[in-house]
N, CA, C and O of each residue as an XYZ file, in Angstrom:
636
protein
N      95.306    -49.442     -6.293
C      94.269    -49.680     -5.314
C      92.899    -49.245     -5.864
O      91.906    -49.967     -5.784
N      92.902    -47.851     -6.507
C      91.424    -47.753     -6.717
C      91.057    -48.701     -7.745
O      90.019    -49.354     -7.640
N      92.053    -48.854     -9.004
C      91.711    -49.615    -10.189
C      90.726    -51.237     -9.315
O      89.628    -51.681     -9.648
N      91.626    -51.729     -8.222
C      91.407    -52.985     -7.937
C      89.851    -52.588     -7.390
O      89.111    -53.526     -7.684
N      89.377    -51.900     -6.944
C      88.056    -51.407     -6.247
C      87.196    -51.080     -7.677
O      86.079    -51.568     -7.843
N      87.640    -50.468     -8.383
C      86.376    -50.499    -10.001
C      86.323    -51.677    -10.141
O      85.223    -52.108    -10.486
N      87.486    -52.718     -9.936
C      87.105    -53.662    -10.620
C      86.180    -54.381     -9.760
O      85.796    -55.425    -10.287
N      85.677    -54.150     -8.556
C      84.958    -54.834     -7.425
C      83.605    -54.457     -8.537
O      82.952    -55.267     -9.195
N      83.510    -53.527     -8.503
C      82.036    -52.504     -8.766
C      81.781    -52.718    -10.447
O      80.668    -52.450    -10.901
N      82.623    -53.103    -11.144
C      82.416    -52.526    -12.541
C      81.192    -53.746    -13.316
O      80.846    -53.956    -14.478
N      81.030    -54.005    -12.737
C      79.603    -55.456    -13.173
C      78.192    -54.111    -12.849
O      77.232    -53.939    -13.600
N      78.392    -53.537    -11.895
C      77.712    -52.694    -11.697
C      76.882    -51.980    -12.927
O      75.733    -52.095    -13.353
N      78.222    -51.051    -13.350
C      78.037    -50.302    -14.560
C      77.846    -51.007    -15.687
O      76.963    -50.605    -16.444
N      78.471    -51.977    -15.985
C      77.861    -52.934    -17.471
C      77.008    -53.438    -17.085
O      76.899    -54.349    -17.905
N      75.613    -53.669    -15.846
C      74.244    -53.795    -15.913
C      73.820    -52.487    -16.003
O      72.704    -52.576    -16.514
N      74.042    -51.419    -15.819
C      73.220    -50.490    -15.719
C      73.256    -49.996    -17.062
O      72.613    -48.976    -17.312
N      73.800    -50.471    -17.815
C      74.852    -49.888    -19.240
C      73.391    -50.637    -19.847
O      72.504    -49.912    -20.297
N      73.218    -52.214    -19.816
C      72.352    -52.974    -20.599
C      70.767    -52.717    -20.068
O      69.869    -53.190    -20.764
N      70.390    -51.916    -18.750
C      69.346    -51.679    -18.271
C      68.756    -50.458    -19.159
O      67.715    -50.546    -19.811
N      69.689    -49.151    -19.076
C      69.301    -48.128    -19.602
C      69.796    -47.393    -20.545
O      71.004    -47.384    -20.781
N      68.931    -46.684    -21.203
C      69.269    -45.870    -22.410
C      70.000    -44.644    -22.116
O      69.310    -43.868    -21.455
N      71.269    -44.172    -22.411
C      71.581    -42.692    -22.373
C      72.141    -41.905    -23.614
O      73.220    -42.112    -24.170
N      71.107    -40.876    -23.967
C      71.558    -40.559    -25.150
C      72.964    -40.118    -25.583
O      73.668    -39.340    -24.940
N      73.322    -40.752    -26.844
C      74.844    -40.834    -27.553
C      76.050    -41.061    -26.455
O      77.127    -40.476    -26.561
N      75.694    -42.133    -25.204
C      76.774    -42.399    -24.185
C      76.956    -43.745    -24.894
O      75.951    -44.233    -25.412
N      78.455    -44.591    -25.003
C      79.208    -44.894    -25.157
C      80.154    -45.809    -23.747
O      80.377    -45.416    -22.602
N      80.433    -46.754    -24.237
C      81.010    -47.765    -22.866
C      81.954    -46.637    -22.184
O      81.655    -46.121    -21.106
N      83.215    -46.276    -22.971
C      83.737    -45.242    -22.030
C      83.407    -44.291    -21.280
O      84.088    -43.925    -20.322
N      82.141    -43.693    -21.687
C      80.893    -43.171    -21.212
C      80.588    -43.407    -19.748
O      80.795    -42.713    -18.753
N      80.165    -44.316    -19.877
C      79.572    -44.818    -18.763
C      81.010    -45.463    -17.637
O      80.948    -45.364    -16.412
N      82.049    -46.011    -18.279
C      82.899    -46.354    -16.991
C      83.665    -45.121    -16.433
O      84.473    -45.150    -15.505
N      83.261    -43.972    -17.189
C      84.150    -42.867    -16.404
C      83.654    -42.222    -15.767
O      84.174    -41.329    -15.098
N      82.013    -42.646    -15.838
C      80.670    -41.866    -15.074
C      81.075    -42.870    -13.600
O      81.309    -42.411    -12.482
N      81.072    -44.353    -14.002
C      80.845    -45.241    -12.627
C      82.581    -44.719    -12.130
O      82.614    -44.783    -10.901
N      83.517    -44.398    -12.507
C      84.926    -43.716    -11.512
C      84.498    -43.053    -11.023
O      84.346    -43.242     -9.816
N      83.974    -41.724    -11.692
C      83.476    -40.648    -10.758
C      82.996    -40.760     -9.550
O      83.379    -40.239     -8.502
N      81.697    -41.834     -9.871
C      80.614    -42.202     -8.894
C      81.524    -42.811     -7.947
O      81.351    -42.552     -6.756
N      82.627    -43.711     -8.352
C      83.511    -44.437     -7.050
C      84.001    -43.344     -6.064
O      83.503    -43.026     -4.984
N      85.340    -42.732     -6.831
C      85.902    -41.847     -6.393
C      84.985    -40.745     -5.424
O      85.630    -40.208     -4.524
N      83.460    -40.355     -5.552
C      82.938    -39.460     -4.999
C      82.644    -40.313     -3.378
O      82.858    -39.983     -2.211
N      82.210    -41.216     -3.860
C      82.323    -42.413     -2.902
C      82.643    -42.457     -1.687
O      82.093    -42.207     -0.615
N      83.961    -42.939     -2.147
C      85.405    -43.086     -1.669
C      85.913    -41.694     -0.366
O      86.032    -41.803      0.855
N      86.087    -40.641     -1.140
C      86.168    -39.401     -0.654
C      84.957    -39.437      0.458
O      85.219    -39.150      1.626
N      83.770    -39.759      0.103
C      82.906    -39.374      1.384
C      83.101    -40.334      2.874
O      83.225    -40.097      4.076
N      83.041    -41.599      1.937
C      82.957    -42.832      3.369
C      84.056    -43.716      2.976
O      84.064    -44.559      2.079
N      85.138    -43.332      3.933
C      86.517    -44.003      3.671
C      86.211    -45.391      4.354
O      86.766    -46.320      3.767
N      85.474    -45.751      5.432
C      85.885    -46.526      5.481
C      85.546    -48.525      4.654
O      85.941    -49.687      4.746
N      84.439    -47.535      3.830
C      84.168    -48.466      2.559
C      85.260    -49.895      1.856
O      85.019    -51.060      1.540
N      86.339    -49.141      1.851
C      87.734    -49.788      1.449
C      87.967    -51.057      2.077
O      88.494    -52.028      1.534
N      87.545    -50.989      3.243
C      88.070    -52.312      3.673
C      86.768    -53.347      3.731
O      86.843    -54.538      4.034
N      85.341    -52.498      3.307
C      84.506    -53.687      3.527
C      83.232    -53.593      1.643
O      82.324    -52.872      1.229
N      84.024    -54.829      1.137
C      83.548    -54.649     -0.074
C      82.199    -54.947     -0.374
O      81.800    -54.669     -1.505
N      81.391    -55.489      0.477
C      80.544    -55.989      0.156
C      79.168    -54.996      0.640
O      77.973    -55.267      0.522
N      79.676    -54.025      1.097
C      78.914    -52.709      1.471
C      79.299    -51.804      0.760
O      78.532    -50.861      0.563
N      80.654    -51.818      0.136
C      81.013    -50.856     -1.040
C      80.058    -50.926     -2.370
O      79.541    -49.908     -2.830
N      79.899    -52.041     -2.862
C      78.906    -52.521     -4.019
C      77.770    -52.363     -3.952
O      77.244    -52.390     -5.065
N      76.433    -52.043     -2.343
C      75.418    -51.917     -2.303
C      75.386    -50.545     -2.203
O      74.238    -50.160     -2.427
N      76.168    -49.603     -1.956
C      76.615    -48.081     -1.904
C      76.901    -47.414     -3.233
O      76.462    -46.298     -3.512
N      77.543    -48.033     -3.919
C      77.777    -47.859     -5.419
C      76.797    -48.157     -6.212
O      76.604    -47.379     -7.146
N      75.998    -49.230     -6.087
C      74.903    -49.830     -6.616
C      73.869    -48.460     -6.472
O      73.310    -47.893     -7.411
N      73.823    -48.262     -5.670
C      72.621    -47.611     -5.066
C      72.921    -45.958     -5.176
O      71.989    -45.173     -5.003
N      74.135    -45.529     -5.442
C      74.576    -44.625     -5.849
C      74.958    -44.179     -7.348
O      74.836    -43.042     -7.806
N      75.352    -45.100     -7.885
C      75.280    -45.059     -9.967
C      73.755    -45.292    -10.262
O      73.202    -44.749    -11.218
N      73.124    -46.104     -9.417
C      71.593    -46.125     -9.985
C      71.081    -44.456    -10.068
O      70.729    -43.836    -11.072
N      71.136    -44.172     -9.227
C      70.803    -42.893     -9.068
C      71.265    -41.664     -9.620
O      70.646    -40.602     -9.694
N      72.370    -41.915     -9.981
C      73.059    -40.851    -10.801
C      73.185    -41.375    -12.120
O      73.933    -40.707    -12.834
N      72.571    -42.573    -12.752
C      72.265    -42.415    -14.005
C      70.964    -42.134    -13.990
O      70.720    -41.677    -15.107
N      69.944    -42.152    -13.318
C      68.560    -41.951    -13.792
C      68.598    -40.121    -13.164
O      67.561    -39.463    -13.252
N      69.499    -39.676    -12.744
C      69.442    -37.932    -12.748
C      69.787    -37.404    -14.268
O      69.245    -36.458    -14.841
N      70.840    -38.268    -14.779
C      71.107    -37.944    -16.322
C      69.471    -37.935    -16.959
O      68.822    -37.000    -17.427
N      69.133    -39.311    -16.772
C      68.221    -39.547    -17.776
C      66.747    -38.743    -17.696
O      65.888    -38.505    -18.545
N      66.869    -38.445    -16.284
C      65.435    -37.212    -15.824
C      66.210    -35.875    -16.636
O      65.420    -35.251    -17.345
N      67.437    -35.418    -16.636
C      67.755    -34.556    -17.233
C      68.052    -34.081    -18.595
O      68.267    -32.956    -19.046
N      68.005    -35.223    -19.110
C      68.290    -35.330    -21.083
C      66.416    -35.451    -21.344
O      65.929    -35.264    -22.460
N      65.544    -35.795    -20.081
C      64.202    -35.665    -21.070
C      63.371    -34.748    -20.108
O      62.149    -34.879    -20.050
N      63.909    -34.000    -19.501
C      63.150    -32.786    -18.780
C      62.732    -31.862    -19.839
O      63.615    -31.670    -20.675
N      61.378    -31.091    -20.082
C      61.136    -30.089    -21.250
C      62.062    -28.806    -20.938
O      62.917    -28.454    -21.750
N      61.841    -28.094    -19.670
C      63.345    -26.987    -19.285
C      64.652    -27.342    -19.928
O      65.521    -26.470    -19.945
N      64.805    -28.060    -20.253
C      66.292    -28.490    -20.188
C      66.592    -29.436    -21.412
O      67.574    -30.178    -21.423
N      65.657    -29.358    -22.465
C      65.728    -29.646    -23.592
C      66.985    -29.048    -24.377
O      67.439    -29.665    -25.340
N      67.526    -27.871    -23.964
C      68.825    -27.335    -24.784
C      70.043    -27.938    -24.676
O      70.935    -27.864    -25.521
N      70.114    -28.839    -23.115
C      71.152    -29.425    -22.992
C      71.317    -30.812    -23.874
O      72.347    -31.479    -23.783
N      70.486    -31.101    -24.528
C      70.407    -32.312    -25.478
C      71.879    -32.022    -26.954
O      72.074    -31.237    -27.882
N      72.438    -33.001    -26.447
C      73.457    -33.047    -28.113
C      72.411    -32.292    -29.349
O      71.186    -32.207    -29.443
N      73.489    -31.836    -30.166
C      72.805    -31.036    -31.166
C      72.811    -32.278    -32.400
O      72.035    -32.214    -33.354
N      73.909    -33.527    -32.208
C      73.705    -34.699    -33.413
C      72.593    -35.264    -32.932
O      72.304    -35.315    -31.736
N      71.765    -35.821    -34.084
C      70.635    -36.798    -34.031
C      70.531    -37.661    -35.163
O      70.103    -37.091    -36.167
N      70.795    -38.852    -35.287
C      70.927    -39.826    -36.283
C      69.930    -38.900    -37.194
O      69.175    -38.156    -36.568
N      69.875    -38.889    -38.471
C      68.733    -38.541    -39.819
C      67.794    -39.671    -39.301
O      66.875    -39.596    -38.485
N      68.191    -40.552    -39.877
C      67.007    -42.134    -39.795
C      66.040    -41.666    -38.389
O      64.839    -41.902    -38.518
N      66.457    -41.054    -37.126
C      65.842    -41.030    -36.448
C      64.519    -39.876    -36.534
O      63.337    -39.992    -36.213
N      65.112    -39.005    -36.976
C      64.286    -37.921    -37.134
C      63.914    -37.542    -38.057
O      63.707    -36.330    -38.115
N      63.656    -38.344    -39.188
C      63.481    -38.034    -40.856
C      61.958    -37.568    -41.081
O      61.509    -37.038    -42.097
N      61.279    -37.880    -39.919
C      59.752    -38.177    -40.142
C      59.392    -36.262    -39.820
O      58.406    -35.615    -40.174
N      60.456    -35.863    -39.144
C      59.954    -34.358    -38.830
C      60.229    -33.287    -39.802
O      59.902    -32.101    -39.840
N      61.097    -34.238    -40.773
C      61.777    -32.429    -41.701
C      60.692    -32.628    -42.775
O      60.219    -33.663    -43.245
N      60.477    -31.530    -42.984
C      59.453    -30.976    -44.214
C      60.036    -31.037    -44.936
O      61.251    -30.870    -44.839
N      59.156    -31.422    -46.452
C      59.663    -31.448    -47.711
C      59.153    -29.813    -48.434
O      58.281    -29.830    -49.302
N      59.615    -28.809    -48.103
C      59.917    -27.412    -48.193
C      60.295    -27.223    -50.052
O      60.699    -28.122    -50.789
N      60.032    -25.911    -50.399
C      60.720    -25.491    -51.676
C      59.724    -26.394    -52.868
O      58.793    -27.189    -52.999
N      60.416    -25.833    -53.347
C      59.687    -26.558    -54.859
C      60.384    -28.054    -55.595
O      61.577    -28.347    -55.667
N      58.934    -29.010    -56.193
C      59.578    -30.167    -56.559
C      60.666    -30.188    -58.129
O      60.552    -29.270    -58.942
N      61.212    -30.820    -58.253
C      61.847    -30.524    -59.387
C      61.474    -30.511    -60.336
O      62.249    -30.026    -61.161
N      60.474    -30.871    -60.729
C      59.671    -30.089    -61.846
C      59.322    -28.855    -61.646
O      59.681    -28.072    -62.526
N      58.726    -28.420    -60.756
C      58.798    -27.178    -60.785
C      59.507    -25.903    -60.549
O      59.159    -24.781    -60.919
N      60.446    -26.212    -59.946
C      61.814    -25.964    -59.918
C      62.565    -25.540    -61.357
O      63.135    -24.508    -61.713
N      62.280    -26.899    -62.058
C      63.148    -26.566    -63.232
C      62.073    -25.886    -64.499
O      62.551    -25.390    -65.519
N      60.416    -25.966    -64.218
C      59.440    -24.667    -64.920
C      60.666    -22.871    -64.610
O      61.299    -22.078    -65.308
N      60.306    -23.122    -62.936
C      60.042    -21.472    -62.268
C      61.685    -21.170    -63.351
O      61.492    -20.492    -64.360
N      62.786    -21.539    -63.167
C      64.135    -21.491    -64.207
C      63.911    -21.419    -65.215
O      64.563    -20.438    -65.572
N      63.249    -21.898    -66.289
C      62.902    -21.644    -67.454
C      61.983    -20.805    -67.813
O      61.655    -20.653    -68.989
N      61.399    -20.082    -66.694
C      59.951    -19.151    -66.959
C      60.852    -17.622    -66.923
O      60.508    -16.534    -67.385
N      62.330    -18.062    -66.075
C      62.944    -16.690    -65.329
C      63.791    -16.528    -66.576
O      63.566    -15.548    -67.287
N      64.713    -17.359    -66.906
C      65.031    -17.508    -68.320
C      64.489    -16.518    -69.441
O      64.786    -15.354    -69.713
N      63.604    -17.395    -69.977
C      62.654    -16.687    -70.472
C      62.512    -15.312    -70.686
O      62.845    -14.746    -71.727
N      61.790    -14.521    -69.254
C      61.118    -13.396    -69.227
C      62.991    -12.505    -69.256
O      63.271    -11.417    -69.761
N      63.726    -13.271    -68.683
C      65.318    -12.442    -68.828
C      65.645    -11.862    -69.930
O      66.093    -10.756    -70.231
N      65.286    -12.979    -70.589
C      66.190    -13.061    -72.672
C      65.218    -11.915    -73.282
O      65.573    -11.450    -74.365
N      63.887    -11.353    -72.632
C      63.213    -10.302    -73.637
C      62.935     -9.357    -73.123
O      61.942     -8.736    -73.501
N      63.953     -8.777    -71.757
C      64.042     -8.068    -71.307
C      65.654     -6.655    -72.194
O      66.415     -7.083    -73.062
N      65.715     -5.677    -71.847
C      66.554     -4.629    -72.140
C      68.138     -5.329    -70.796
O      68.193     -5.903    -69.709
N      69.106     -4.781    -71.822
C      70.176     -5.046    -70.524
C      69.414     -4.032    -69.493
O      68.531     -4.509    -68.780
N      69.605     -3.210    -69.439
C      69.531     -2.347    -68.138
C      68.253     -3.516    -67.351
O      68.540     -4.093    -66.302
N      67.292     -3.661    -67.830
C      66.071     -4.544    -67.301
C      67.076     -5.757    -66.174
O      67.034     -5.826    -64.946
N      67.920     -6.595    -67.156
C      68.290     -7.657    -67.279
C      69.006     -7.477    -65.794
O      68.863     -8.091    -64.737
N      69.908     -6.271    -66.221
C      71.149     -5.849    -64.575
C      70.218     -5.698    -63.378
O      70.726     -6.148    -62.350
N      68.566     -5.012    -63.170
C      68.509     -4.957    -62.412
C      67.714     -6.440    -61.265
O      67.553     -6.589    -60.054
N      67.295     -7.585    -62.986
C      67.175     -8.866    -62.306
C      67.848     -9.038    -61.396
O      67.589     -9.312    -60.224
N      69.069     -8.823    -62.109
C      70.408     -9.548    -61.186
C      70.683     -9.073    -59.757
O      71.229     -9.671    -58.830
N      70.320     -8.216    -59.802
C      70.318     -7.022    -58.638
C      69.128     -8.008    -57.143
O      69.283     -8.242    -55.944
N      67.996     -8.298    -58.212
C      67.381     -8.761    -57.256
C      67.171     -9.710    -56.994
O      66.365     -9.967    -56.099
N      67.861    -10.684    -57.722
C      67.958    -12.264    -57.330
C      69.079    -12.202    -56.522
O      69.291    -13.296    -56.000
N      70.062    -11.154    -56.145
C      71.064    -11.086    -55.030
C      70.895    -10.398    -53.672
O      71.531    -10.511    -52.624
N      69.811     -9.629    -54.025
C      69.152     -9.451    -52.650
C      69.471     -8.231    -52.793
O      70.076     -7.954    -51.758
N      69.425     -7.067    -53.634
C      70.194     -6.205    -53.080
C      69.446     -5.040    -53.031
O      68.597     -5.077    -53.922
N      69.394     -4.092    -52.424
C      68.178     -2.482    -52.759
C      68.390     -1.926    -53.496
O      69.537     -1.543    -53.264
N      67.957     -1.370    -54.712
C      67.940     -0.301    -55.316
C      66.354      0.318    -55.984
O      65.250     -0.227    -55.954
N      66.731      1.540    -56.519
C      65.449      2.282    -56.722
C      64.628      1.336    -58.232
O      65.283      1.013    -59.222
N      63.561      1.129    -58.114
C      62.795      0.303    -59.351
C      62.704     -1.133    -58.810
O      62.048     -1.834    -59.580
N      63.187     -1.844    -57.646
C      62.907     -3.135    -56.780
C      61.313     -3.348    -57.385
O      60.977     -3.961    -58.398
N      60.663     -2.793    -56.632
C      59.202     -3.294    -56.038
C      58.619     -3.308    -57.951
O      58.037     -4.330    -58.313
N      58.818     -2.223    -58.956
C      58.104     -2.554    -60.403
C      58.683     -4.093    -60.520
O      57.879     -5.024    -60.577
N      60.379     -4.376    -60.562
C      60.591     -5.820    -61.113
C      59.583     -6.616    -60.695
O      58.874     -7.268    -61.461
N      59.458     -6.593    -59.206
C      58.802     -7.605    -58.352
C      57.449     -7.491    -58.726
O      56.815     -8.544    -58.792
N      56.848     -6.386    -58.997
C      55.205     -6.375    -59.440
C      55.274     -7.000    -60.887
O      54.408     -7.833    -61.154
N      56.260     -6.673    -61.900
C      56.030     -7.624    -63.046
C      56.233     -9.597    -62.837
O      55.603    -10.520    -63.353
N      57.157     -9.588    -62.054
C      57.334    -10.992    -61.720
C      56.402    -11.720    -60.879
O      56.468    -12.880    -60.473
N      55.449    -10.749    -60.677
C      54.353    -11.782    -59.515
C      53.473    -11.736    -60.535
O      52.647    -12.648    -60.488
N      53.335    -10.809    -61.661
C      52.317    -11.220    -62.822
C      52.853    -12.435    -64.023
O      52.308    -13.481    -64.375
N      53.950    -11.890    -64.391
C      54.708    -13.303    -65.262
C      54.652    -14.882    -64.443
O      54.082    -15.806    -65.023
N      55.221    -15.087    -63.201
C      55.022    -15.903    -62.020
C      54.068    -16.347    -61.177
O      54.213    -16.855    -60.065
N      52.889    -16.078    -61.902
C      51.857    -15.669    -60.961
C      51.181    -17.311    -60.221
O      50.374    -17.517    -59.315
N      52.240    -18.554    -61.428
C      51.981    -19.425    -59.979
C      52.740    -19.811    -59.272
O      52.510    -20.614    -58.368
N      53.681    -19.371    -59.509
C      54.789    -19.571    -57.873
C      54.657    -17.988    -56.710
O      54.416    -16.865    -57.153
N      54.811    -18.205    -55.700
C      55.122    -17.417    -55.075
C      56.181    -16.811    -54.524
O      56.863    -17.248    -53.597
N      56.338    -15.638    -55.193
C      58.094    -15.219    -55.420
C      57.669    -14.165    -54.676
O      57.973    -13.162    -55.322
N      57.072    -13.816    -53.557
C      57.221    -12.879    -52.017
C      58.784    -12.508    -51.873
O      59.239    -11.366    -51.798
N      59.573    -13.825    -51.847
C      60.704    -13.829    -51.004
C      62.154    -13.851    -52.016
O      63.273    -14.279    -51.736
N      61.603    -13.157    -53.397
C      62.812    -13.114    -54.541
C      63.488    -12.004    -53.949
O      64.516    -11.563    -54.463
């Protein structure tokens, strides 16, 4: 019985499907949104069932409305967190920064570190290592004052 009643209504939801946008919703999406919407329906004003042609302007007028609460709610600024965390790349490519260094220079700052490594003392050498891993020990801040003079055009703040 209910199936035969979606199927009264379900023209409904495949216009509202081709009317509006809902982000990353999906046909199943949307026909399990327009059940809901029946079923809530249904439950309120039984006696809908027997008159279909007031069921469809009730439903109509009821999925309209409860898809455009989604859609006030996926672009409300409050409520920006409830947004899916996927976002096509292609869509949003224009916002990520091109961050870090280009590969040329990239592959200088490596050969400059190189370098100043190979004419350093082991003990020197261990405590590089120390600080290209992040780690504390006493003599940190001299490495780092010689490496902002050897380095002095990259900015190695954050070695």
């Amino acid at each position: 019985m209910f199936k035969g009643l979606y199927k009264e209504v379900q023209g409904i939801v495949y216009k509202c499907r081709n009317e509006y946008y809902l982000h990353l919703w999906e046909l199943t999406d949307w026909e399990q949104e327009g059940m809901i919407c029946l079923h809530e329906l249904l439950s309120k004003e039984k006696d809908l069932v027997e008159d279909i042609p007031r069921l469809r302007r009730y439903f109509k007028t009821k999925f309209r409305n409860r898809v455009l609460d989604i859609i006030r709610k996926q672009e409300s600024q409050k409520r920006r967190f409830d947004r899916e965390a996927y976002e096509e790349i292609g869509e949003i490519s224009h916002r990520i920064s091109t961050g870090g260094l280009w590969l040329d220079d990239y592959y200088l700052f490596h050969e400059m570190l190189r370098s100043y490594r190979s004419q350093q003392s082991k003990e020197k050498q261990a405590e590089l290592d120390r600080l290209l891993r992040d780690e504390r020990f006493r003599g940190r801040q001299r490495i780092l004052r010689e490496l902002r003079f050897v380095m002095k055009e990259f900015d190695i703040r954050r070695v």
